[in-house]
C-alpha positions as CSV (number, residue, x, y, z in Angstrom):
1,X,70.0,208.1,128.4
2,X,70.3,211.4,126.2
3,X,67.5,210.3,123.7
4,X,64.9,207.9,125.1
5,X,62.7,207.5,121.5
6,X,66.2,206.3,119.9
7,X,67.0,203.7,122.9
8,X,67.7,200.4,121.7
9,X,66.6,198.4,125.1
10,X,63.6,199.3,126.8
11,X,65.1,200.3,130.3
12,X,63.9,198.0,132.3
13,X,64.6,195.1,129.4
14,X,61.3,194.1,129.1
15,X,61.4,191.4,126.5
16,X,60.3,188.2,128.1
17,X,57.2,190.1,129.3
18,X,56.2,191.5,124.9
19,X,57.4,187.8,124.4
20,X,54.3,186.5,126.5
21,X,52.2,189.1,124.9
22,X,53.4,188.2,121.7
23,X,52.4,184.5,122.7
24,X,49.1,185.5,124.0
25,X,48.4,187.2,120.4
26,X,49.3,184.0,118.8
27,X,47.5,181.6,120.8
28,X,44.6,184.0,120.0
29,X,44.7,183.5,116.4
30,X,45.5,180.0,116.3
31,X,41.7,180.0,118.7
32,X,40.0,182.1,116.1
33,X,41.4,180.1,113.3
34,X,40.2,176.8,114.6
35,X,37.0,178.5,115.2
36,X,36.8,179.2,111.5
37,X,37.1,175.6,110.5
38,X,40.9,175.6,109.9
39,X,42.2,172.1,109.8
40,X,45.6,173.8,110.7
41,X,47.4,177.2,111.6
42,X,50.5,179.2,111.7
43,X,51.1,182.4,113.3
44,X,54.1,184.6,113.1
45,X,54.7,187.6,115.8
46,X,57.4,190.0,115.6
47,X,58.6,193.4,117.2
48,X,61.8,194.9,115.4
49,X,63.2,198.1,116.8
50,X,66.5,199.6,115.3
51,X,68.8,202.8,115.2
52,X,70.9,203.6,112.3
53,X,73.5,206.4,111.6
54,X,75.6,207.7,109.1
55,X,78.1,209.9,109.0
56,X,80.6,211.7,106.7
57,X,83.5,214.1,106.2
58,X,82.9,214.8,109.9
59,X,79.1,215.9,109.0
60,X,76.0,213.9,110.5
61,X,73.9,212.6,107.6
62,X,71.2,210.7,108.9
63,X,69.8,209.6,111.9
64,X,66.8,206.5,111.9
65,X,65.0,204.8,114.4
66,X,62.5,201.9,113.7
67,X,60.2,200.4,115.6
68,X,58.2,198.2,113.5
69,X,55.8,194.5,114.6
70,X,54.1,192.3,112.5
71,X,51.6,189.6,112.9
72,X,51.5,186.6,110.0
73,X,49.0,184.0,109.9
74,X,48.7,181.3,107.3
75,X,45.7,178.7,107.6
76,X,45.6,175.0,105.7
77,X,41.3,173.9,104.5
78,X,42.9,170.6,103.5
79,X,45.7,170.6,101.0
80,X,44.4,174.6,100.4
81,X,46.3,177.7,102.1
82,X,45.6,180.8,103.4
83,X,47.8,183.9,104.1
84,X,47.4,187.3,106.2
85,X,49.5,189.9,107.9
86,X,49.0,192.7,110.1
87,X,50.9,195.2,112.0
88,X,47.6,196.1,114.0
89,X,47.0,194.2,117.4
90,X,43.5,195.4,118.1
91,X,41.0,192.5,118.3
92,X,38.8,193.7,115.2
93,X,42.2,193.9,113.3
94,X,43.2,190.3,114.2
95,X,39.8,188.8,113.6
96,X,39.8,190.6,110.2
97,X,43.3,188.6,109.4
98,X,42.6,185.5,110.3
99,X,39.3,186.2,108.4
100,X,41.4,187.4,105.0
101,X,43.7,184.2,105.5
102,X,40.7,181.9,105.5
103,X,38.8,183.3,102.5
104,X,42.2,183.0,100.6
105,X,42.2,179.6,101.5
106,X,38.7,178.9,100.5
107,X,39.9,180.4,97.1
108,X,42.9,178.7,96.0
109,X,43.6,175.6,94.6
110,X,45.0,172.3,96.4
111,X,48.1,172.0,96.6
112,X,49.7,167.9,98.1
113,X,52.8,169.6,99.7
114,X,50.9,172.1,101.6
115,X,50.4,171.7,105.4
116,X,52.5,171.9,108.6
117,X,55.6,169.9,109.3
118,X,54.7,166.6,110.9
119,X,53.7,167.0,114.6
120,X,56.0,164.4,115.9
121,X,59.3,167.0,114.6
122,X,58.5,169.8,116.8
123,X,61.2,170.7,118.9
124,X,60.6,170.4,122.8
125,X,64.3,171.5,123.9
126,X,63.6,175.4,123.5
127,X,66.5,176.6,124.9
128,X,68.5,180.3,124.3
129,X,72.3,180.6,123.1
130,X,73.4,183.8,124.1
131,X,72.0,186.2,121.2
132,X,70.3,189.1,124.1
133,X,72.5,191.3,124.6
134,X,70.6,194.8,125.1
135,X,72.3,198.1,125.5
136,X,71.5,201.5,126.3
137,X,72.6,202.9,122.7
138,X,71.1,206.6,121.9
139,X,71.7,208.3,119.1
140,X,74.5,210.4,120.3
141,X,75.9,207.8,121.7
142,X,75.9,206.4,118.0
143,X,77.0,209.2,116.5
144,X,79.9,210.1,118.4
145,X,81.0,206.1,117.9
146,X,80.7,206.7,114.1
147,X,82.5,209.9,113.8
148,X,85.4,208.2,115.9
149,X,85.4,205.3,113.2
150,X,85.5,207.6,110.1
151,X,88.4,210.4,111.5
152,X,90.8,207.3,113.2
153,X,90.4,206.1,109.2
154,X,91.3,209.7,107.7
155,X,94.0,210.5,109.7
156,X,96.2,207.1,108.8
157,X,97.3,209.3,106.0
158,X,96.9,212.1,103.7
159,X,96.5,210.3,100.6
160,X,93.5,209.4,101.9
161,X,91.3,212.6,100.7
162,X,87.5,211.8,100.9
163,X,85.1,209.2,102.6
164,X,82.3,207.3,102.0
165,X,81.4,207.2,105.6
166,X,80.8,205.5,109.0
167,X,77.9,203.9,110.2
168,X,76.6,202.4,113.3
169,X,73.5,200.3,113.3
170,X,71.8,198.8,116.7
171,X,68.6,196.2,116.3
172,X,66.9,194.0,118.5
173,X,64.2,191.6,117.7
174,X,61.8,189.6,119.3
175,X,59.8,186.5,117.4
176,X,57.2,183.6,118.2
177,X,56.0,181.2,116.5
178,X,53.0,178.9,117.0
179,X,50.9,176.7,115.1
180,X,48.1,174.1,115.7
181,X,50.2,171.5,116.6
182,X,50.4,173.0,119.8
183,X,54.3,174.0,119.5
184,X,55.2,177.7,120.9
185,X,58.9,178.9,120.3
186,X,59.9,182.5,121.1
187,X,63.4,184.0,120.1
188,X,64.8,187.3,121.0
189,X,68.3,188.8,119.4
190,X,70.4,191.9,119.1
191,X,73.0,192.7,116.8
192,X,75.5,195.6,116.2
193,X,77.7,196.6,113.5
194,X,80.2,199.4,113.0
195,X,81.7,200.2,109.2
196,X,83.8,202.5,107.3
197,X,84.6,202.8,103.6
198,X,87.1,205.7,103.1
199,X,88.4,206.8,99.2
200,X,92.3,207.2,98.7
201,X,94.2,208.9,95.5
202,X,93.0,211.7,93.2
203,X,90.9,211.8,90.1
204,X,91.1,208.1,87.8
205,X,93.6,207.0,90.2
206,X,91.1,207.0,93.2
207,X,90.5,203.8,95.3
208,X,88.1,202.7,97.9
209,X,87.7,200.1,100.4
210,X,86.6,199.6,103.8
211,X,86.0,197.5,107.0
212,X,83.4,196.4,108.9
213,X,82.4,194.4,112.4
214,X,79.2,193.0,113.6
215,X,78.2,190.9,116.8
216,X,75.3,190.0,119.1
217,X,76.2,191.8,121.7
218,X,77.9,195.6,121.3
219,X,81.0,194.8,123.8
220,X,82.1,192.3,120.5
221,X,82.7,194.9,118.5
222,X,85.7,195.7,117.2
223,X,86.9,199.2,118.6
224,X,85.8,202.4,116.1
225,X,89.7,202.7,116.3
226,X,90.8,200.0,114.8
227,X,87.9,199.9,112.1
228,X,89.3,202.6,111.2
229,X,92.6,202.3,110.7
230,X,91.6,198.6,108.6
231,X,89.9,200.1,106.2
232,X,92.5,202.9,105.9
233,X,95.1,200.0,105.4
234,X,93.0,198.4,103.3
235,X,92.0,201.7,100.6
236,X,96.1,202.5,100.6
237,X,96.8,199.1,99.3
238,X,94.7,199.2,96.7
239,X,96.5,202.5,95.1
240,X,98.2,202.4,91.7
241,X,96.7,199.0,91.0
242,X,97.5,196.7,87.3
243,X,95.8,194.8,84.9
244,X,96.7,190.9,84.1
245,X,97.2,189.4,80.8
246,X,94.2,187.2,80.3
247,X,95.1,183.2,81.8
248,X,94.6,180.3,83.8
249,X,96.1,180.8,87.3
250,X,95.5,179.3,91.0
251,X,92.9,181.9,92.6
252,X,92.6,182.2,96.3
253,X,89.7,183.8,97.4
254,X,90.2,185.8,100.7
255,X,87.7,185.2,103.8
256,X,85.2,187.7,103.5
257,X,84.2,186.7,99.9
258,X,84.7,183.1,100.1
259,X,81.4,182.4,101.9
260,X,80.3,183.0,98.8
261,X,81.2,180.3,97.2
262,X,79.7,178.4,99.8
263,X,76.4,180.3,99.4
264,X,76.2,179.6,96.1
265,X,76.9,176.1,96.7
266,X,74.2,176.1,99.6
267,X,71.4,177.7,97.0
268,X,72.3,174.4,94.7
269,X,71.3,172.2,97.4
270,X,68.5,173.8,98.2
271,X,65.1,172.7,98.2
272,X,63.6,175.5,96.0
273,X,66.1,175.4,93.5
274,X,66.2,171.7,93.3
275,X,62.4,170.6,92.8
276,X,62.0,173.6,90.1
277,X,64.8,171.3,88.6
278,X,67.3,175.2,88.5
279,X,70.0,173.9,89.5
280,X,72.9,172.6,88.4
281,X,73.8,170.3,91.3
282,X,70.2,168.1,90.7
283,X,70.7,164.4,92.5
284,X,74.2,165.3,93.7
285,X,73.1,163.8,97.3
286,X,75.6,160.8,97.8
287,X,78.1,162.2,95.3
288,X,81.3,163.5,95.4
289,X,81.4,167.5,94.6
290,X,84.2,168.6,96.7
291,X,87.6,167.2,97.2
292,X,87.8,164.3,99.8
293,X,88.8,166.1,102.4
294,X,86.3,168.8,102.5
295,X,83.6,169.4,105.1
296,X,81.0,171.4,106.1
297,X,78.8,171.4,108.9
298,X,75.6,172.7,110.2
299,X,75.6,173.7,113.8
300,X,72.6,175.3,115.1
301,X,73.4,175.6,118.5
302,X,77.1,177.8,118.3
303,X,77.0,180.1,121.4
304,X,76.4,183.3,120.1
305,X,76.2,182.1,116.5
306,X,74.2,184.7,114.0
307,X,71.7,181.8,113.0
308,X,71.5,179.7,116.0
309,X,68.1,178.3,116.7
310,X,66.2,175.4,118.9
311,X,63.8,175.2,115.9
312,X,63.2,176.2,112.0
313,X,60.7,178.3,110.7
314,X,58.1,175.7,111.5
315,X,58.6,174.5,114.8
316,X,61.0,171.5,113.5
317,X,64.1,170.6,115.7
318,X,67.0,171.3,114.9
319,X,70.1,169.9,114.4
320,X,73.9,169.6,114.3
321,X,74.8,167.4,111.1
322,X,77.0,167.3,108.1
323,X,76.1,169.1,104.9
324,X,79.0,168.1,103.4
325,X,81.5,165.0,104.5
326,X,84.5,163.6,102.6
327,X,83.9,165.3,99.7
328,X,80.3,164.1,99.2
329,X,76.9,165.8,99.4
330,X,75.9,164.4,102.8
331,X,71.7,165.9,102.1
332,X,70.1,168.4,100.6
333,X,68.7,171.6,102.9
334,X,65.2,170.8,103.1
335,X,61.8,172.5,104.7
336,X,58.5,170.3,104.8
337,X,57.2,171.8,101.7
338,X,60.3,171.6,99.4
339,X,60.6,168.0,101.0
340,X,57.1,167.1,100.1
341,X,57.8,168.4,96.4
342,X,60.7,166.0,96.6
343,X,59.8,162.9,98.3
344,X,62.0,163.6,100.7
345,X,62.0,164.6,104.6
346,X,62.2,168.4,106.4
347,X,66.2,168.6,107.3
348,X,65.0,171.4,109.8
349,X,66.2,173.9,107.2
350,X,62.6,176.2,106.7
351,X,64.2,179.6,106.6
352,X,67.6,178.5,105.3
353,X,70.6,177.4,106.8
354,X,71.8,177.7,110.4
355,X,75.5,178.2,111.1
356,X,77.7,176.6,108.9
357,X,81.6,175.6,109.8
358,X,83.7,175.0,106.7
359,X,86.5,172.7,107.7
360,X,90.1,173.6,107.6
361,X,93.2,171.7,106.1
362,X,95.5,175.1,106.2
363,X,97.0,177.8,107.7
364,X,96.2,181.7,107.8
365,X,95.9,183.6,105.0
366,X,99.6,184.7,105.1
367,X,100.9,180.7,104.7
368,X,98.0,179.9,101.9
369,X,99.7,183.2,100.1
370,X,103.1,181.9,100.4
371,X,101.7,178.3,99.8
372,X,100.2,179.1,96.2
373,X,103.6,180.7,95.1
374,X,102.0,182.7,91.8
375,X,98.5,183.4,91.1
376,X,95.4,185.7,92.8
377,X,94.2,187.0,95.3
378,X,90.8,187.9,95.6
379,X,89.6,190.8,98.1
380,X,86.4,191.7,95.9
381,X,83.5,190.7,94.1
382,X,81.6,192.4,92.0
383,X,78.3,191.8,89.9
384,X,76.6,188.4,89.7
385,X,77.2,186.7,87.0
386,X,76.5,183.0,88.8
387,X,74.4,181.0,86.7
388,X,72.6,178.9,89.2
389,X,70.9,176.5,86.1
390,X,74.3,176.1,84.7
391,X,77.1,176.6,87.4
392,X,78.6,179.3,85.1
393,X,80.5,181.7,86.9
394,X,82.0,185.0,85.6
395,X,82.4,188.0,88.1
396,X,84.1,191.2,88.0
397,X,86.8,191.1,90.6
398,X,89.9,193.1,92.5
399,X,93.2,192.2,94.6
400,X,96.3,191.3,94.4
401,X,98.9,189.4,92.4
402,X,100.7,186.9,94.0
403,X,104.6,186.0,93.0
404,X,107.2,183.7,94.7
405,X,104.3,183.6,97.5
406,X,104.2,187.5,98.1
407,X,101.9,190.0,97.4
408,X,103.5,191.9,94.1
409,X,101.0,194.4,93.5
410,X,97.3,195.2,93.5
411,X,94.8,194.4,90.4
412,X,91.5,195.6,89.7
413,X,89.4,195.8,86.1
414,X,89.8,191.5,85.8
415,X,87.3,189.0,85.2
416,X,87.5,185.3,87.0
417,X,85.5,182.6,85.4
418,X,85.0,179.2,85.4
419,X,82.3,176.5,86.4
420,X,81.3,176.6,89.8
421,X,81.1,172.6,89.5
422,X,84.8,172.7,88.2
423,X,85.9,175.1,91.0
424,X,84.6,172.8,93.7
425,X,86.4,169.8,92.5
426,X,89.2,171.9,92.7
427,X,89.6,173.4,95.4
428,X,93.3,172.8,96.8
429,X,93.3,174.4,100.7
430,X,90.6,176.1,103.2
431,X,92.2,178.3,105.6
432,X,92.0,178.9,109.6
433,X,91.8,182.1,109.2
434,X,87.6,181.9,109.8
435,X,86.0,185.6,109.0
436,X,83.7,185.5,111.7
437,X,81.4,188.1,110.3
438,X,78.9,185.3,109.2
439,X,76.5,182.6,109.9
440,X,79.2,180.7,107.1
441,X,81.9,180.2,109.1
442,X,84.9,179.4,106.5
443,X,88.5,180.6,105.8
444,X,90.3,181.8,102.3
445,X,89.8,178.9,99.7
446,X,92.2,178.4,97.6
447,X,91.2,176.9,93.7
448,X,93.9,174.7,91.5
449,X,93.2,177.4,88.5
450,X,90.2,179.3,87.0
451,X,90.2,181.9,83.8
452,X,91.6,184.9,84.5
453,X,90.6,187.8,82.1
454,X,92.5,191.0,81.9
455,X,93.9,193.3,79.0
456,X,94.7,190.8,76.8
């Protein structure tokens, strides 16, 4: 190991023995909390530690290593709440928090959704899938991985002049949670990613894309090689792109910027959004949003999947289910508190979403081209012009016309528009060909026609 102080694993991979520290810390608090006339407590422990590089033209231009930990406690008097954080372990430091939470509480008003989930929700099957994968990355190591990325890029052609760079990025984390219920959870995950954005063309007629991978484990990744090369492929294309005459025309959105539409769709459904009455898909549970052959479902438990968990955010169990089935809005994505706001019940969602699979009724991206005959294809979004109140949609966007189901040429400087309650209801196809870069697991998505707006 060339750099010890940049090493991503501790050598002899110590994590189950910091977890048990980490648990000893917040079985501590939850004592001292009690002790202070808490009727109930939550404690949060963490220990981050990271290594990130960049590189450019060839040139190192940074080098970072974190190691960072954090200790959250949040304490209920009643229907009042209490919150304190800490990066300090020492026993004065931790008595000072839980101190500082409790005076908060003592301070604040009631509030009838506060409180812990309900005791009897707690997840007892604490179980691992596959997210620990430590490895003995120093920050040569890094380096020379990135530098390999950015040149295999470069040397595709010589149109391609200049670079935004390569990075590589290691982290591993380690998290428990505790509260007075007596539930303990601990979690531990790594994750990798490799990226490069390169810049073809000279002058106004530049263009720049890129490519990117990220996994749990390092071995996933795909090779700096053939990042490279991608996101040479990928900038070349892009060259000596058109405008469109403003229209309606079928737009098919590619992989990697379809799971936003899903997002978006997922922060309409959400409890926050939804009992502060901002959004515009209020009392859609039991209706019919999506055509009725569209799916999606929550599966927490996905080997190796970026948000797979035993438990939410507070200690809840989770579970596989259907977000969306037939078309309809199968339940909303719920925490205790947003759930209490609603009259509703915790869907095991405090901290958001787990993995989501978006079903498909079509074939790779190629067929859904070929498939939708004339229209767009969207590689790129830019801005965010989503209304979430409204379901208004206008974004800056870039790809490629389609005609006779082939690519004709590429397009950038257009605007795609449309309501985002009008593009679900019309969405025509979801592909196969799942981008698995994402805890939204979902192919290109095709939709019937939206506004297009060009030159004119």
């Amino acid at each position: 190991m060339n750099t010890p102080s940049h090493d991503l694993a501790h050598p002899a991979d110590d994590s189950r023995e910091r977890l048990a520290r980490l648990s000893d810390v917040a079985q501590q608090l939850l004592g001292r909390a009690r002790a202070a006339g808490a009727d109930q407590c939550e404690v949060t422990c963490n220990e981050d530690a990271g290594l990130a590089v960049n590189v450019r033209m060839g040139d190192v231009e940074t080098v970072e290593a974190t190691r960072d930990r954090g200790v959250a406690v949040t304490v209920y008097f009643g229907k009042r709440k209490g919150s304190a954080s800490t990066a300090d372990l020492r026993e004065d430091s931790l008595a000072a928090t839980v101190a500082q939470a409790c005076a908060i509480a003592r301070h604040t008003e009631e509030d009838p959704a506060a409180g812990l989930a309900e005791a009897a929700l707690m997840a007892t099957a604490l179980r691992e899938f596959d997210a620990w994968h430590p490895a003995p990355l120093d920050a040569a190591r890094a380096i020379d991985v990135a530098l390999a990325c950015e040149a295999a890029g470069r040397d595709v052609d010589a149109r391609i002049r200049n670079s935004d760079g390569a990075s590589m990025n290691a982290n591993a984390s380690l998290s428990v949670y505790a509260n007075s219920h007596g539930f303990l959870g601990a979690e531990r995950a790594t994750s990798y990613s490799l990226g490069c954005a390169l810049i073809a063309g000279e002058g106004d007629a530049m263009q720049r894309d890129g490519w990117f991978s990220v996994a749990l484990a390092s071995s996933d990744l795909e090779s700096p090689d053939a990042i490279g090369r991608k996101a040479a492929r990928r900038t070349l294309d892009r060259l000596d792109p058109r405008q469109l005459p403003t229209g309606e025309v079928p737009v098919l959105f590619c992989a990697e910027v379809a799971r936003s539409l899903v997002g978006s769709f997922v922060g309409a459904v959400s409890g926050g959004a939804l009992y502060r009455r901002a959004s515009f898909l209020l009392d859609s549970a039991g209706t019919r949003v999506f055509p009725d052959w569209f799916a999606i479902e929550e599966d927490p438990f996905l080997p190796r999947g970026f948000r797979s968990a035993a438990f939410d955010a507070e200690g809840v169990a989770t579970r596989r289910s259907m977000l969306v089935a037939g078309g309809i809005v199968q339940r909303y994505v719920l925490g205790s508190y947003s759930a209490r706001k609603l009259g509703l019940a915790t869907t095991a969602n405090a901290g958001g979403v787990h993995n989501l699979n978006v079903r498909a009724n079509a074939g790779d991206l190629a067929s859904m081209v070929r498939g939708m005959g004339r229209g767009l294809l969207v590689t790129e979004l830019m801005g965010q012009g989503v209304n979430a109140v409204t379901g208004d949609y206008s974004r800056g966007a870039a790809g490629f016309w389609v005609e006779n189901g082939e690519i004709a040429y590429p397009v950038d400087g257009i605007t795609i528009a449309g309501n985002l309650k009008t593009m679900f209801a019309a969405i025509e196809a979801v592909g196969s060909d799942v981008d698995p870069r994402s805890h939204v697991r979902t192919g290109s998505i095709l939709v019937g026609r939206m506004t297009v707006a060009g030159d004119g």
